[in-house]
C-alpha positions as CSV (number, residue, x, y, z in Angstrom):
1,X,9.9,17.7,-8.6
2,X,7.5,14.7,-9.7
3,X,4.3,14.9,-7.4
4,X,3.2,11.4,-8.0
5,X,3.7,8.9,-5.0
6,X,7.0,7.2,-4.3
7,X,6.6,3.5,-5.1
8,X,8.5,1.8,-2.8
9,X,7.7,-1.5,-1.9
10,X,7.9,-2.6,1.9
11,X,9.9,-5.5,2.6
12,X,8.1,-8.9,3.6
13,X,10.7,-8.9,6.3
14,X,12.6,-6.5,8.8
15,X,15.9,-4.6,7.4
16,X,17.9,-7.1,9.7
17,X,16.6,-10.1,8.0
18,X,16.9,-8.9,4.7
19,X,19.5,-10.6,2.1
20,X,22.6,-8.4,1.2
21,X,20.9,-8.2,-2.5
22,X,17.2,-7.5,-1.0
23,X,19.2,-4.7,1.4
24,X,21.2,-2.9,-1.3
25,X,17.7,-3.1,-3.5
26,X,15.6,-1.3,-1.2
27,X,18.9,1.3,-0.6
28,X,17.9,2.2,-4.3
29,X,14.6,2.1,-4.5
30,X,14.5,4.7,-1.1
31,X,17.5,6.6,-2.8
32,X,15.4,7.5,-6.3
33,X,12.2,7.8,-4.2
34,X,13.9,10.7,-2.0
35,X,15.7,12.0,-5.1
36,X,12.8,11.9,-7.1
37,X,10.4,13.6,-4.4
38,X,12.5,16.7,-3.4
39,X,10.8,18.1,-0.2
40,X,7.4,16.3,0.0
41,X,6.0,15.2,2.8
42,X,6.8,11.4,2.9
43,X,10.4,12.3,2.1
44,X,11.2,12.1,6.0
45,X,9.5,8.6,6.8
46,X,11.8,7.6,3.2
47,X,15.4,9.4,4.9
48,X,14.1,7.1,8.1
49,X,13.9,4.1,6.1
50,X,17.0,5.3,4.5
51,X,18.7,5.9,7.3
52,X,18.1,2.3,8.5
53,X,18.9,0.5,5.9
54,X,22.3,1.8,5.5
55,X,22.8,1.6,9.3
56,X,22.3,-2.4,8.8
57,X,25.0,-2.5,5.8
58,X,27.5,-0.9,8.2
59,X,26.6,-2.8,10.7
60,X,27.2,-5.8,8.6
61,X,30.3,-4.7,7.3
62,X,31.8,-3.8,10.4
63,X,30.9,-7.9,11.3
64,X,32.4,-8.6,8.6
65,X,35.7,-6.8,9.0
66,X,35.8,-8.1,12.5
67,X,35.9,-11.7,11.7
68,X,38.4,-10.8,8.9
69,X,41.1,-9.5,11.8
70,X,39.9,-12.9,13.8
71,X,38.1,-10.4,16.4
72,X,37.3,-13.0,19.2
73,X,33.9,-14.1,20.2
74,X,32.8,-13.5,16.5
């Protein structure tokens, strides 16, 4: 386990306004940070983080699978 600190940067903006690329960027940077880290302390604030990132790419791609099937009001 590598004791050093997780250098994740935090977005200028909130997960919702972040960019598809900028989204699926900070997905890897929190992925190797919490893989990297084990069980340390800031491990659960980076699964949060985690967590709500790739709750705004499902979100996103359920918006997206909507207007594919011409879902109405989208």
């Amino acid at each position: 386990m590598d004791t050093e600190p997780a250098n994740v940067e935090q977005p200028k903006h909130p997960t919702s306004q972040l960019t598809s690329g900028e989204l699926s960027r900070y997905q890897k940077e929190l992925e190797h940070a919490v893989a990297r880290l084990g069980q340390a302390p800031v491990v659960a604030d980076l699964r949060a983080k985690l967590a709500e990132v790739l709750a705004e790419q499902e979100q996103r791609e359920s918006i997206r699978r909507a207007a594919r099937r011409g879902a109405p009001g989208l």
